[in-house]
N, C-alpha and C positions, 0 to 999 in steps of 0.2 A: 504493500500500500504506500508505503514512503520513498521507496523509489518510483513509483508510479506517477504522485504528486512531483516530487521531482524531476521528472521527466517533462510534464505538463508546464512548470513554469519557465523551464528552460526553452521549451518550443517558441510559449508565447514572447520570448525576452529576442529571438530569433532574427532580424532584420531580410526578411521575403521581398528583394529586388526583382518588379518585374520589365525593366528595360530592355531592350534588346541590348546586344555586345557586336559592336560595327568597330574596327581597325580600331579595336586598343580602349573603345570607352563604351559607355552605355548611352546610349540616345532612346529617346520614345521613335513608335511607329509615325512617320512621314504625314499619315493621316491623323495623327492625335490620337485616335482611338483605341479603348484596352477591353478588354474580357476577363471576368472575374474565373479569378481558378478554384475550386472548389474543394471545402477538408473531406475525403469519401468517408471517414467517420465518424463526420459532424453533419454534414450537408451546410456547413456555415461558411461564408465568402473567406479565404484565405489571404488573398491580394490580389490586386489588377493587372492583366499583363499586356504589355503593350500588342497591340493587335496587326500583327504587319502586312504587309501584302505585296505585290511586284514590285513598287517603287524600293522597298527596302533588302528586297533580295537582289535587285539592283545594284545598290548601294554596297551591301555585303561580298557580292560577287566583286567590283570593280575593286572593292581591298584588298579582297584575297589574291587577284590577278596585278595585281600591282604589285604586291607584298614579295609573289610568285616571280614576276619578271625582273623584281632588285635583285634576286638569289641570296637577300640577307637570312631566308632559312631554308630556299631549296638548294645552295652549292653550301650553306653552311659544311665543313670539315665536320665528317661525321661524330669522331667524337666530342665537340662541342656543341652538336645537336642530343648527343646524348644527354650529357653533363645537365643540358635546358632542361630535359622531359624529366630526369632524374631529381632535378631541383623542383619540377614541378610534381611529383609523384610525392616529396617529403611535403610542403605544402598541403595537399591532399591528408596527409596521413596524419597533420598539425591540426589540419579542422574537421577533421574524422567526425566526431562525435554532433559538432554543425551539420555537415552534410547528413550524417543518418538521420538525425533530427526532422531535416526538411525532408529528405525523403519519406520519410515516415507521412507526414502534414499532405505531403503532396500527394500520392498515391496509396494511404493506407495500409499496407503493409508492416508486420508485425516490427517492433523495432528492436526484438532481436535477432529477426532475419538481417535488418539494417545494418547493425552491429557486425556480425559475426558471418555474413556473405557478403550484402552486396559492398558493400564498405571494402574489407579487405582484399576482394576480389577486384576491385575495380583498382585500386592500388597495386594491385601482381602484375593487373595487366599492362597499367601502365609502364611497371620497372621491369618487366619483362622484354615487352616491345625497343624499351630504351636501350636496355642490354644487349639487343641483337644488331642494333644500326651498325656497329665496327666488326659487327663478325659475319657478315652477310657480303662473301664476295661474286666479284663477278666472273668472269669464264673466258680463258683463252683459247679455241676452236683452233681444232687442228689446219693445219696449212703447211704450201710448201714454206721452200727454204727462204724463198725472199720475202714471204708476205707475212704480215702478224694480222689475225682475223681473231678479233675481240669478240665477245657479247658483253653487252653492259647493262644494265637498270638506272633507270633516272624516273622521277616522279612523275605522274601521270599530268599532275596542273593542278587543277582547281574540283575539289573532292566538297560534293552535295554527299549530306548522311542525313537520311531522314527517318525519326527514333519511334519507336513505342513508347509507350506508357506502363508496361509491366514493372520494367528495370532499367528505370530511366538514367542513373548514375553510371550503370555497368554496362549495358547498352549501348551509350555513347560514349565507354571507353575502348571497349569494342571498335569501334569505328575510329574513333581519337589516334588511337597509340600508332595502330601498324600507318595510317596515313602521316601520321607528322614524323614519325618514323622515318617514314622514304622519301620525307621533303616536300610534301603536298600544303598548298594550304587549303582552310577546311569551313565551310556551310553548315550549316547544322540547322535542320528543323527540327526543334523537341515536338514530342506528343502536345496538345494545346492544354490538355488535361495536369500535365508534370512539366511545366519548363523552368522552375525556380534552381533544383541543382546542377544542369547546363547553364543557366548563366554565370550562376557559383562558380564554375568550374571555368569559364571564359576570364571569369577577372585573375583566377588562383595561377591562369594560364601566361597571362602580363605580368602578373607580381614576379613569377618563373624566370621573368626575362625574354618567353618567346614576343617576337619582333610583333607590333600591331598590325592585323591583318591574317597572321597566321589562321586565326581560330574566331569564327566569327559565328554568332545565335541569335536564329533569326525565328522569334517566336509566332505563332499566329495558327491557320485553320488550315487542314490539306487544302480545302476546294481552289484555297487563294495563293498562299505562301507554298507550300507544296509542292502546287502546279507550276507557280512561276519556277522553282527552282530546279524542275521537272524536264518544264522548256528550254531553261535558260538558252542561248547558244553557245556562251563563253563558259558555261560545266562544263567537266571533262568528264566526270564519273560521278554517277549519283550509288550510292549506297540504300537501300531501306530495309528495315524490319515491319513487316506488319501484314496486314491481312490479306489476302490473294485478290481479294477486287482490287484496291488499292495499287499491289503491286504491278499486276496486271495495266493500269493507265499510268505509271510512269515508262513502261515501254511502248505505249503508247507516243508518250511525252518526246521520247527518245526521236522515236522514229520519224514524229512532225518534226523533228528541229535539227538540232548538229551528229544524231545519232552516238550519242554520247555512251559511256559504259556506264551498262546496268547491272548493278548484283543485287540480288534479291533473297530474304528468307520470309519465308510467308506463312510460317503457323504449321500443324501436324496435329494428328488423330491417333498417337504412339499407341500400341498394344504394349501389353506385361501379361508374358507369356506364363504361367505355372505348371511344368510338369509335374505329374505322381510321383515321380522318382525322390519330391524333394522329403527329408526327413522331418528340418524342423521348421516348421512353419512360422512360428511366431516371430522369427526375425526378415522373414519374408513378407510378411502381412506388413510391418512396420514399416521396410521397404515401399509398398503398396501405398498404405497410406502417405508418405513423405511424397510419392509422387505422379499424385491428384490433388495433395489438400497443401503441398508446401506453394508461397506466391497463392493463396485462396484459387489454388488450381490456373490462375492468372500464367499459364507457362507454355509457353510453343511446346515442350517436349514433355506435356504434362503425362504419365501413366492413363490416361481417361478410357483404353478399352484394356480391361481382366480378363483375358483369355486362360481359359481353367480346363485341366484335363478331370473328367466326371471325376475319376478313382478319388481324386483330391479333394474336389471341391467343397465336399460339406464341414470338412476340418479346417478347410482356407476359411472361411465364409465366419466360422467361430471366431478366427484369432483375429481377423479384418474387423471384426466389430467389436472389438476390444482395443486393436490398435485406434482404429475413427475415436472412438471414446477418449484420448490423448487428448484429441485438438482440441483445444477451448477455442471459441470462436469469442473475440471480445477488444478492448477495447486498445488501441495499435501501440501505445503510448504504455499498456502496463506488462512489465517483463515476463509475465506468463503467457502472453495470450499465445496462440500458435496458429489460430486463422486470424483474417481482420478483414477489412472491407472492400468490396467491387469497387470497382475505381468511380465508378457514378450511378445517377439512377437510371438512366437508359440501359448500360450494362446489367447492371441489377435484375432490372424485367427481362431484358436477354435473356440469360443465364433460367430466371424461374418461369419464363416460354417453352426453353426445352424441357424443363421438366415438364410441364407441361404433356409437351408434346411425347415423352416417354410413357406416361399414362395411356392416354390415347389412342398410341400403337400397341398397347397390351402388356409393355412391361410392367414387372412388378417394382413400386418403391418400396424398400423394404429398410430402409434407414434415409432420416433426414429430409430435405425438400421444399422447405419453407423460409422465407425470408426471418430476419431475429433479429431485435435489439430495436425495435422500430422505435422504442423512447429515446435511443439515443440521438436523430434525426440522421442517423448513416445511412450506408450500405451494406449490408449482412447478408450471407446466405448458409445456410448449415451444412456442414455436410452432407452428401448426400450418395446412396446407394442405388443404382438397379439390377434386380436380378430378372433373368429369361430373358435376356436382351438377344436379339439375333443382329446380326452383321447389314440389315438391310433397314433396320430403324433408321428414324432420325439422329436419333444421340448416342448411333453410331459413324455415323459419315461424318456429322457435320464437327466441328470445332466449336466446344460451349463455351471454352474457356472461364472455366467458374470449378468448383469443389463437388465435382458430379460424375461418380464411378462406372461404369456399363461394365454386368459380368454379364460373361458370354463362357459357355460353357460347350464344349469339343471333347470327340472321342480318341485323340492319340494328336501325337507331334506334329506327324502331318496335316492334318487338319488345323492345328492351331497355326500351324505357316502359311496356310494357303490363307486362314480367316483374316490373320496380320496382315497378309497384303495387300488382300483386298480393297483397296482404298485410294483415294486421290494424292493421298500424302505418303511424306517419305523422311519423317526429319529425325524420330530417333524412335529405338523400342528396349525393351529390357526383358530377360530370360532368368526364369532361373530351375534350376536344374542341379541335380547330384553327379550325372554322366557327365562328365568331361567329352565324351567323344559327342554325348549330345548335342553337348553347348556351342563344342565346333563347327558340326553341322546347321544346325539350326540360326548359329549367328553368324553367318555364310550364308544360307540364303533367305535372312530376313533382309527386307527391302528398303532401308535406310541410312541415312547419313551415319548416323550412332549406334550403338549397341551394346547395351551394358549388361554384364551377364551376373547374376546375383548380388545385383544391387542399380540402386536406380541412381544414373550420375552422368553426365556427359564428359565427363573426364578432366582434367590442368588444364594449364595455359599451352603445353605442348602439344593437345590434341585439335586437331581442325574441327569446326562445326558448322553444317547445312546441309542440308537434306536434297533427297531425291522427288523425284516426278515434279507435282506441286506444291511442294515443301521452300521451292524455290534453287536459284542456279546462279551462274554467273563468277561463283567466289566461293571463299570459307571464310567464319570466324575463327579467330581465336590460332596460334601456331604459325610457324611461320610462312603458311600457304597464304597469310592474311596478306601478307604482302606483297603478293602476286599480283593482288587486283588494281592495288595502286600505284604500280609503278607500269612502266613500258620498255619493254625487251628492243634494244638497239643493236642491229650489227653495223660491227667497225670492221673494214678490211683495208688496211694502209700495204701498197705494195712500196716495197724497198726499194730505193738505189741500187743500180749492179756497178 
């Protein structure tokens, strides 16, 4: 309780700048105009964010392409680009507990998920990425005797990232690191919903010493901001996370304009395979639930389809509702809670539409379902169960993105591989199993970006992340594939003097 209160007065003590970050300083939108951002576990006005639209991605653009054409950070000497991001990584890890804070206010999430993931993580990756700038060489191509035939990498130009709202800090450091990393300078459209710790992150980014212009947030609404940065024609590379319509019309965007590069992750339908073979359940159950109900299920790579072989199931099905019973759904700010709130109230109806609609098709709800905490004027939703789900439901295809489980239930391995892949998505799945030769097989041809086999994870900073089909293309997060996207492959062939 005493930390909880303390939690509370620290948030409100908080300074929530909603300006954008244009070359080095914060300005309002061009139009004057802002849009209230919203606490999703208050439903109370948080602060005003400037509201921007083409004239200021304009604006942002012509910095970062300025910034880009001085080479004050794209010929920067590698290791004095490091040294920048390294300085700005300690920065970060100085106002840790600010950042979690707003994060918490801004998108709801527990804040000891804040704490103890997004926070830290979001700092690996920056001092990971920083650590690879001087060790990242390039390639001398065989040749005859008189010719020396290079390949090199140099930064692609001027790098749009346009963010979610799930993991707004970690997200866009995601996109942050490996880009300034390879000399790019960088656009950023936060989610309109979370853009207070991306602007945070824009000033922590000057105080750093990176030159103005480098890293520039440009807050406001896809249809406007978005799109302009979509179009732009002086983008080189747009980056986004988020939903497959969306991504979908920036290739669009692409293609009306300079056909610029697109990489896309666009959400997934992950299955969590359970074979009979397994012995002890209860740490697998725990599993389970960590991954549908950790991020209030808010997770591209959430666990949302239980594919359960029969022999097992009614033993899974005990320890699963025992593990659900963990999560306290409650209030984001007290260090128990372990769910917290939909990021708004449209979402919210979202989320309790599918259920919804799980009814309707026949399944049973057999845990959870309901909206909760409605005195506190949030967004809540319970956990939630179904069982008898078949593979052709609704809240089976679709992405709820919310604390909302589908067991589905199969007669052997093979069946639960064909069920997994059944799908439009491809971004990650998890197995678990006692046969090792199982695990081999099976996580071999599940059809995914990721694959974690008794336990749900997507892996370090070393592993790559993006999925398959429409899970999205283009690139990988996270590893040093991240930096394939942003840079551009050059051959050098210099013939010799005889």
């Amino acid at each position: 309780m005493q930390e909880t209160q303390t939690n509370h007065v620290s948030a409100l003590a908080l300074p929530l700048l909603g300006q954008a970050f244009i070359h080095g300083r914060a300005v309002p939108a061009s139009s004057g105009k802002t849009f209230e951002s919203i606490n999703p576990a208050t439903g109370r006005v948080l602060a005003r964010i400037a509201e921007c639209a083409a004239e200021d991605i304009d604006a942002a653009v012509r910095a970062a392409r300025s910034t880009f054409e001085s080479g004050d950070w794209s010929t920067m000497a590698p290791k004095e680009r490091k040294r920048a991001l390294l300085k700005f990584s300690d920065l970060m890890a100085t106002h840790r507990e600010e950042l979690a804070l707003m994060e918490v206010l801004d998108c709801g999430k527990p804040i000891s998920d804040a704490r103890a993931v997004d926070l830290p993580d979001s700092i690996e990756t920056l001092r990971w990425h920083a650590e690879a700038i001087d060790k990242l060489y390039d390639q001398v191509a065989p040749s005859p005797a008189d010719v020396v035939a290079m390949i090199v990498r140099e930064p692609v130009g001027v790098v749009g990232a346009v963010l979610p709202w799930n993991f707004p800090i970690l997200m866009a450091m995601w996109k942050i690191a490996p880009a300034l990393a390879g000399g790019n300078s960088l656009v950023i459209k936060p989610a309109e919903q979370t853009s207070l710790t991306c602007i945070r992150l824009a000033e922590l980014a000057v105080e750093a010493g990176l030159p103005p212009g480098v890293l520039n947030v440009v807050p406001g609404f896809g249809e406007t901001a978005g799109q302009a940065l979509g179009r732009h024609p002086d983008v080189d590379c747009v980056s986004f996370t988020g939903s497959g319509e969306v991504g979908r019309s920036f290739l669009k965007y692409a293609a009306e304009s300079n056909l610029k590069r697109i990489v896309l992750e666009c959400g997934g339908k992950s299955p969590a395979i359970v074979l009979k073979d397994v012995r002890q359940l209860r740490p697998v159950a725990e599993q389970l639930a960590t991954g549908i109900l950790f991020c209030q299920g808010e997770n591209c790579s959430a666990g949302s389809r239980l594919i359960v072989e029969r022999g097992v199931k009614d033993a899974l099905m005990d320890e699963l509702f025992a593990a659900f019973s963990a999560w306290k759904v409650g209030d984001p700010l007290a260090p128990d809670t372990r769910v917290g709130a939909m990021i708004d109230q449209n979402h919210m109806e979202r989320v309790l539409n599918y259920i919804d609609a799980g009814r309707r098709d026949g399944a049973a709800l057999v845990r959870g379902g309901k909206q909760v905490l409605r005195e506190s004027g949030g967004f809540f939703v319970e956990p939630t169960i179904f069982d008898g789900v078949s593979n052709e439901m609704t809240i089976a295809r679709e992405e709820i993105f919310g604390p909302v489980l589908s067991v589905l239930t199969v007669a052997d391995a093979q069946e639960a591989v064909r069920v997994a892949n059944d799908t439009s998505y491809g971004l990650a799945s998890s197995l678990y199993t006692d046969d090792l030769n199982m695990a081999h097989s099976v996580a071999r041809a599940l059809r995914a970006g990721t694959v974690s086999v008794n336990c749900f994870s997507e892996g370090d900073m070393g592993l790559p992340f993006g999925g398959f089909k429409q899970s999205g293309f283009g690139g990988r997060d996270k590893s040093l594939m991240a930096h394939d996207q942003y840079t551009e492959a050059k051959s050098i062939w210099i013939q010799l003097r005889r």
